[in-house]
VONUNU-196497 format. One record per residue (C-alpha): residue number from 1; residue in three letters; x, y, z. Coordinates in steps of 0.001 Angstrom, whole numbers, plus 500000, padded with zeros to 6 digits. Layout:
DRENSE     i    aa     east    north       up
DRENSE   NUM   ALA        X        Y        Z
...
***
This chain:
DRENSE     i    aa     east    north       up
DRENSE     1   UNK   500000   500000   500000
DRENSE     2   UNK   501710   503543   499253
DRENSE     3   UNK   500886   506679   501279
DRENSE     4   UNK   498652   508289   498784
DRENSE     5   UNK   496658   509848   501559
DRENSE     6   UNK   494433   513163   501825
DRENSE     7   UNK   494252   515939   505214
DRENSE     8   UNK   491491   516628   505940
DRENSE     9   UNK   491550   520130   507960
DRENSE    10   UNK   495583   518945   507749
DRENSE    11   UNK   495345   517112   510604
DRENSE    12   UNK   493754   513711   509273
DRENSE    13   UNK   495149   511842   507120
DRENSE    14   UNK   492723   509719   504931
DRENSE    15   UNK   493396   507386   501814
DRENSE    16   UNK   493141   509098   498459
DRENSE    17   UNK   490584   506636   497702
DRENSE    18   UNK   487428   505561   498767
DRENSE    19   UNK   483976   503870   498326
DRENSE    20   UNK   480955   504960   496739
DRENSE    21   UNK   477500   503397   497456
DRENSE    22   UNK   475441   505064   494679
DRENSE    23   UNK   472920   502363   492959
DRENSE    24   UNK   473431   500605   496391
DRENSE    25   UNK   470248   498831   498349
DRENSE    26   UNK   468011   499114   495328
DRENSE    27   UNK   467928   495225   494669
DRENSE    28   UNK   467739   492709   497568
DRENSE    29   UNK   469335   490034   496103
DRENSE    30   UNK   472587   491809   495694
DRENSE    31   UNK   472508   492882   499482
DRENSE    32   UNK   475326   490552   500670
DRENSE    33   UNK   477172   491325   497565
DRENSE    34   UNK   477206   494628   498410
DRENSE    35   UNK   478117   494630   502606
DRENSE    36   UNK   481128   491507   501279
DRENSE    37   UNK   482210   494585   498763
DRENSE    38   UNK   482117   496986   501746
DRENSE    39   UNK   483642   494961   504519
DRENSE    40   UNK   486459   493899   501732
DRENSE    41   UNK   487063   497390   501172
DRENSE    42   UNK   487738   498319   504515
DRENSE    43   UNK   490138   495667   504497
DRENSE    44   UNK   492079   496693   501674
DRENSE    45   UNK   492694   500187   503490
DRENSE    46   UNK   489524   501744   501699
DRENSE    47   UNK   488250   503113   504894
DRENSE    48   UNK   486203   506038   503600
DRENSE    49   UNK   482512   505551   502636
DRENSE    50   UNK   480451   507770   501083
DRENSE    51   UNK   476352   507586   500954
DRENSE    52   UNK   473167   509429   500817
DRENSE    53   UNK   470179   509805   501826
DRENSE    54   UNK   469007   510191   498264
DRENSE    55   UNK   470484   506612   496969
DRENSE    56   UNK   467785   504146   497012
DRENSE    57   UNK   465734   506139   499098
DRENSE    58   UNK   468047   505526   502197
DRENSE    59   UNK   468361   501200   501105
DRENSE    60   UNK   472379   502113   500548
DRENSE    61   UNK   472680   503979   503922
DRENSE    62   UNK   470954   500629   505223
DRENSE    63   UNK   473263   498350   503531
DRENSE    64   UNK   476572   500190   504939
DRENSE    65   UNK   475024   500556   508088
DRENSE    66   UNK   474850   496313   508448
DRENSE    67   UNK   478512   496462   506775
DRENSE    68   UNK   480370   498267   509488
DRENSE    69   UNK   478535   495904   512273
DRENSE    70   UNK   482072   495712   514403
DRENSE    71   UNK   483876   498104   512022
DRENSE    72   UNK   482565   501724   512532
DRENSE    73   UNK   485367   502887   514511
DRENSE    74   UNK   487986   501929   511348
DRENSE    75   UNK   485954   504187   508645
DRENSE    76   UNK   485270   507465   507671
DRENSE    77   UNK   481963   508075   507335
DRENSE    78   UNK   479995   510424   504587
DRENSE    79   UNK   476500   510964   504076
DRENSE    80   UNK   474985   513831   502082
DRENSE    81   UNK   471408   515574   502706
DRENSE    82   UNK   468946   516260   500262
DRENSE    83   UNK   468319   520206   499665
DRENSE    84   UNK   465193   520577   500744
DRENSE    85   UNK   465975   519374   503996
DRENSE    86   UNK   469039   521395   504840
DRENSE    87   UNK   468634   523924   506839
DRENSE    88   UNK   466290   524554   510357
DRENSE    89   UNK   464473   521106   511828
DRENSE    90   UNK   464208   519545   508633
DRENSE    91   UNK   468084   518569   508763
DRENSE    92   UNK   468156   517571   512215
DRENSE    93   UNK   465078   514592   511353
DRENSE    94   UNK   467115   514058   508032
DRENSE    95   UNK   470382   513782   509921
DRENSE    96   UNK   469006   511631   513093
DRENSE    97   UNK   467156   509225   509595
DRENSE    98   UNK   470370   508294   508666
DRENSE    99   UNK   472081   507835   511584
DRENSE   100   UNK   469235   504991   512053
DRENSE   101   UNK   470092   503742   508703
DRENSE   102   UNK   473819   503179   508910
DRENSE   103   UNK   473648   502006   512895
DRENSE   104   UNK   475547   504861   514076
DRENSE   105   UNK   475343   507721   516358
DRENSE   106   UNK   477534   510241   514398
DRENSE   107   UNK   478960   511030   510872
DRENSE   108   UNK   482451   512093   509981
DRENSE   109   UNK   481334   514570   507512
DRENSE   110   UNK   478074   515313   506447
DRENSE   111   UNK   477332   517084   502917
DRENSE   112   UNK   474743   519210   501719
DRENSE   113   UNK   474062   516789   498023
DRENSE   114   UNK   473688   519673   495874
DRENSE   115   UNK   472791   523512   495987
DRENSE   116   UNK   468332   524144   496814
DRENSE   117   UNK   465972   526785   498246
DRENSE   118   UNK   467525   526900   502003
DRENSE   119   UNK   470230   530087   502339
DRENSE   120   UNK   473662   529064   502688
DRENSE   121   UNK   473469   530654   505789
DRENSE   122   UNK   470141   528042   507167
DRENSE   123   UNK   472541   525001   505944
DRENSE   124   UNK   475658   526680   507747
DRENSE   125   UNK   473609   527301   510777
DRENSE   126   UNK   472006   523491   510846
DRENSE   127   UNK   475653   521919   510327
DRENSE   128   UNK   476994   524035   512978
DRENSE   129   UNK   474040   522635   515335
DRENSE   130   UNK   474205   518954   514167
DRENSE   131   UNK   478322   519534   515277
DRENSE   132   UNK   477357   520995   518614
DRENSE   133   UNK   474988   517895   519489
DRENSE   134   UNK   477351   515787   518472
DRENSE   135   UNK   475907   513900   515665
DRENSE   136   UNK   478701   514990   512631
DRENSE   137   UNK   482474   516133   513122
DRENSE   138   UNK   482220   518028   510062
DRENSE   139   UNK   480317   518963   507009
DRENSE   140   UNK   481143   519740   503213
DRENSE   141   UNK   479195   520144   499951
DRENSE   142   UNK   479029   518499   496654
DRENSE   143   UNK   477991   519314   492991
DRENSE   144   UNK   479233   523130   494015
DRENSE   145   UNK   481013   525190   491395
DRENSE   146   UNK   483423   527991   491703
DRENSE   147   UNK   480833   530729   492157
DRENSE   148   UNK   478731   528500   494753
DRENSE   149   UNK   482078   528400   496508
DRENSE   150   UNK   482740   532004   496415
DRENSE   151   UNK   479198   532997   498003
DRENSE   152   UNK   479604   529808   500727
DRENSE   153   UNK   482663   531344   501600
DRENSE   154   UNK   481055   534995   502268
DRENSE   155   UNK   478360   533430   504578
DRENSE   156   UNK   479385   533797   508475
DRENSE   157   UNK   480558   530336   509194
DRENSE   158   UNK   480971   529106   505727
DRENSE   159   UNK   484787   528567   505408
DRENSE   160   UNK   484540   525681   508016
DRENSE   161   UNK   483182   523550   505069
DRENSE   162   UNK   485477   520798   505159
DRENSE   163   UNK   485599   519634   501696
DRENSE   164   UNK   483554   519870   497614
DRENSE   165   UNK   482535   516368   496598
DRENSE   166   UNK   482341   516481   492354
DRENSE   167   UNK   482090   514789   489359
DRENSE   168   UNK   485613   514230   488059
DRENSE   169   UNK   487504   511967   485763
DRENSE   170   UNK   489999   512273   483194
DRENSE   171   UNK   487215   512753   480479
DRENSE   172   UNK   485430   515422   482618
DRENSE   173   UNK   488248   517958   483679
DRENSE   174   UNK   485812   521352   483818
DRENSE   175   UNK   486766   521755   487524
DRENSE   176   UNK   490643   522334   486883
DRENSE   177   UNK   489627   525674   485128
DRENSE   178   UNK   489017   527679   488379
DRENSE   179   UNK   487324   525529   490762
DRENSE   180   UNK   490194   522805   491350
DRENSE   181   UNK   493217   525739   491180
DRENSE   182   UNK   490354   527798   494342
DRENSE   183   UNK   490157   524925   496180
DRENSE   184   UNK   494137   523354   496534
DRENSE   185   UNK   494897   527434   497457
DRENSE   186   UNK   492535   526668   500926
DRENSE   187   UNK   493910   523485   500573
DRENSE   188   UNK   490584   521912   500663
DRENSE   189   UNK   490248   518272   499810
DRENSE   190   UNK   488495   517376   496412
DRENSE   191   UNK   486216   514410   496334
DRENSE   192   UNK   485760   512851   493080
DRENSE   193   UNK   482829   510776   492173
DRENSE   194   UNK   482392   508956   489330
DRENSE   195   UNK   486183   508845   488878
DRENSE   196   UNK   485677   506170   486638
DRENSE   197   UNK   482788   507757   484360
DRENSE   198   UNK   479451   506524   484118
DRENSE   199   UNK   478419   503580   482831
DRENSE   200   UNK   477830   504288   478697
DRENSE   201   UNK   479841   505896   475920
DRENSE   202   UNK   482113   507567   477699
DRENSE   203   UNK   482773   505090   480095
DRENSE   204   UNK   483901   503096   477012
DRENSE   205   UNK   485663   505937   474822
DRENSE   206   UNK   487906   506069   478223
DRENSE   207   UNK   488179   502502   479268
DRENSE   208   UNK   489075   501343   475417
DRENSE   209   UNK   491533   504755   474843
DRENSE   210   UNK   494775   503692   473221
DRENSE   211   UNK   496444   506008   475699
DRENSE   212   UNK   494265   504751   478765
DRENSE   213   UNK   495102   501088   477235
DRENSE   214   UNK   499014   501695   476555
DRENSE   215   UNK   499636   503522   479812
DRENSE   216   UNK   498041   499987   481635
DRENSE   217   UNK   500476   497775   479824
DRENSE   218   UNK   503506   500049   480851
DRENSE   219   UNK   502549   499658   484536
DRENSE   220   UNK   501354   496515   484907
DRENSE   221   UNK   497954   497684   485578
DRENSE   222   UNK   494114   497858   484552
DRENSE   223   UNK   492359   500806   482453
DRENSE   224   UNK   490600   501339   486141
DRENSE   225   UNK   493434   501482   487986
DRENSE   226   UNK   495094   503710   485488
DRENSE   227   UNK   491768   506201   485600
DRENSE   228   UNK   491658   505943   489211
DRENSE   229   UNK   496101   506762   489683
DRENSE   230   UNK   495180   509331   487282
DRENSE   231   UNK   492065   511057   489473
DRENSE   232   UNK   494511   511085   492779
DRENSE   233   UNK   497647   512094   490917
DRENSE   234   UNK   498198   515109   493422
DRENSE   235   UNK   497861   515756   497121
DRENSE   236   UNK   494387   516918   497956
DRENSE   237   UNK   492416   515171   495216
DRENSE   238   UNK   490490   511866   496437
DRENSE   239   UNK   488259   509386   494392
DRENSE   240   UNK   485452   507441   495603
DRENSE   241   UNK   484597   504383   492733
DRENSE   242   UNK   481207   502272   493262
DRENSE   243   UNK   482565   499287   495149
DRENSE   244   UNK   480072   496495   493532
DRENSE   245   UNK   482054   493359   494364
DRENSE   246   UNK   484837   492456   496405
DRENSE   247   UNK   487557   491617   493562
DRENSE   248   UNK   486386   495258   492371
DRENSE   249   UNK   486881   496927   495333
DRENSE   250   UNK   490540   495028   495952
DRENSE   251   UNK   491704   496547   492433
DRENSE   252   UNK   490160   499888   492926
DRENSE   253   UNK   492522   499293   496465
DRENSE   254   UNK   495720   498319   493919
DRENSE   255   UNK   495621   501683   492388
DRENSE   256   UNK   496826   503405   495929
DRENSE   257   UNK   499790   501958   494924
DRENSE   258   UNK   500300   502861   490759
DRENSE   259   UNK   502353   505992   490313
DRENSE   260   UNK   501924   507080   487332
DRENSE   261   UNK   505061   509057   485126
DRENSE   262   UNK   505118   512346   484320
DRENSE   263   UNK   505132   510766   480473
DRENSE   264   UNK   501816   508528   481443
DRENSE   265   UNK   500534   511230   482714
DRENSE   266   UNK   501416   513734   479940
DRENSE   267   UNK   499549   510898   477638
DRENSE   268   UNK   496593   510735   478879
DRENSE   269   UNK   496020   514291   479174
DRENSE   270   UNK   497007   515045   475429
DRENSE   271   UNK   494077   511858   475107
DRENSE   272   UNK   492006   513780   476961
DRENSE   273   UNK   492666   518035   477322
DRENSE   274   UNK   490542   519940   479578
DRENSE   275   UNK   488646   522469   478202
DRENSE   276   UNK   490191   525606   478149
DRENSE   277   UNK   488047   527949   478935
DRENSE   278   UNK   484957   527994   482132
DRENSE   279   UNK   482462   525176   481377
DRENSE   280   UNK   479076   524039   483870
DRENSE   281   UNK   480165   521998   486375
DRENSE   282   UNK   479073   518472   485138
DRENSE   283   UNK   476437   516886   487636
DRENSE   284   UNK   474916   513291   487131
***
């Protein structure tokens, strides 16, 4: 295992990659799958895990929650919060909801899912109350661009958020216009989901890349692994892949250890340039 770790608020050191529970709890049948995939991942040293209250309507908190049964004190725990219940009462029930689903009686970091009607300032305030009672260490955002950040950060309170959880991959590089270059100057992690694009077209145009493919064979390693090296390349950027199956999860683990060269690097980025100009921040 290298030391391809992350600080968070430079003071904890987490690994660059995680696990992502998104499509998790929808089908019973694949619920012991899913906590083998978990409990393997925590084994391999993938001790972050990131959920929702949004993914199958609280079935994936569910599922992690039986997965850490004996575990909870190894992993870092993430859950996000729908908008419309982020601010005032509404994210206290939605907060003290999950808790019940994952088994637990706090979260590591808690994330508001995506920008909504509450002010930053009701979210900031309802964060700073779930902290005092105990129930989160910290909280964060996700699906925030550079301009979201910039208001956040001129609401009283707003700088304590802790990190910006995104969609980023080597064939979605928006964020390293502005957004990416903001956040590394506060030195605030970057949490990338979908690091390994979503299932479909571009999934493939990536997976079956000549580049993507050649830089595998020079390092021994898998188009995944190579995406997923590539996605943590530099301090402060983490990646959380699904982990659907515990030889999955183990290989997502392997890539902790791939350093990629400046020439594989260099490669992949000439395969795939970011844009070079401001572009939406890509949301699925």
């Amino acid at each position: 295992m290298s030391d391809k770790t992350v600080m968070f608020e430079r003071e904890l050191a987490l690994p660059a990659i995680g696990q992502g529970t998104w499509y998790m709890g929808e089908d019973a049948s694949q619920r012991q799958k899913e906590i083998a995939a978990l409990r393997a991942g925590v084994d391999a040293g993938l001790t972050l895990i990131d959920t929702a209250e949004m993914y199958a309507d609280g079935g994936a908190e569910e599922v992690v929650g039986e997965a850490l049964q004996g575990l909870r004190e190894q992993v870092f725990l993430v859950s996000k919060v729908y908008p419309w219940n982020a601010g005032g009462q509404k994210a206290i029930a939605a907060c003290e909801a999950s808790l019940r689903r994952l088994q637990t009686d706090y979260l590591d970091l808690y994330l508001l899912h995506w920008r909504g009607n509450y002010s930053f300032a009701e979210t900031v305030e309802a964060m700073e109350r779930l902290i005092r009672e105990g129930k989160i260490r910290r909280w964060g955002v996700s699906n925030f661009d550079y301009d979201d950040m910039q208001e956040l950060w001129s609401v009283a309170g707003g700088q304590a958020c802790a990190t910006n959880q995104v969609l980023y991959h080597l064939g979605s590089r928006g964020i390293e216009f502005d957004l990416l270059p903001w956040c590394r100057q506060q030195q605030m992690p970057v949490m990338a989901y979908c690091p390994l694009a979503q299932a479909g077209r571009l999934r493939d145009d990536l997976f079956n890349s000549r580049a993507v493919q050649e830089v595998a064979h020079a390092h021994q390693a898998t188009p995944a692994q190579v995406l997923l090296a590539w996605a943590i390349r530099e301090q402060g950027l983490m990646a959380i892949p699904k982990a659907s199956s515990a030889d999955h999860v183990k290989e997502n683990a392997a890539a902790l250890a791939l350093n990629l060269s400046a020439e594989a690097i260099a490669m992949l980025e000439k395969a795939f340039p970011a844009p070079g100009r401001k572009t939406p921040l890509d949301m699925v």
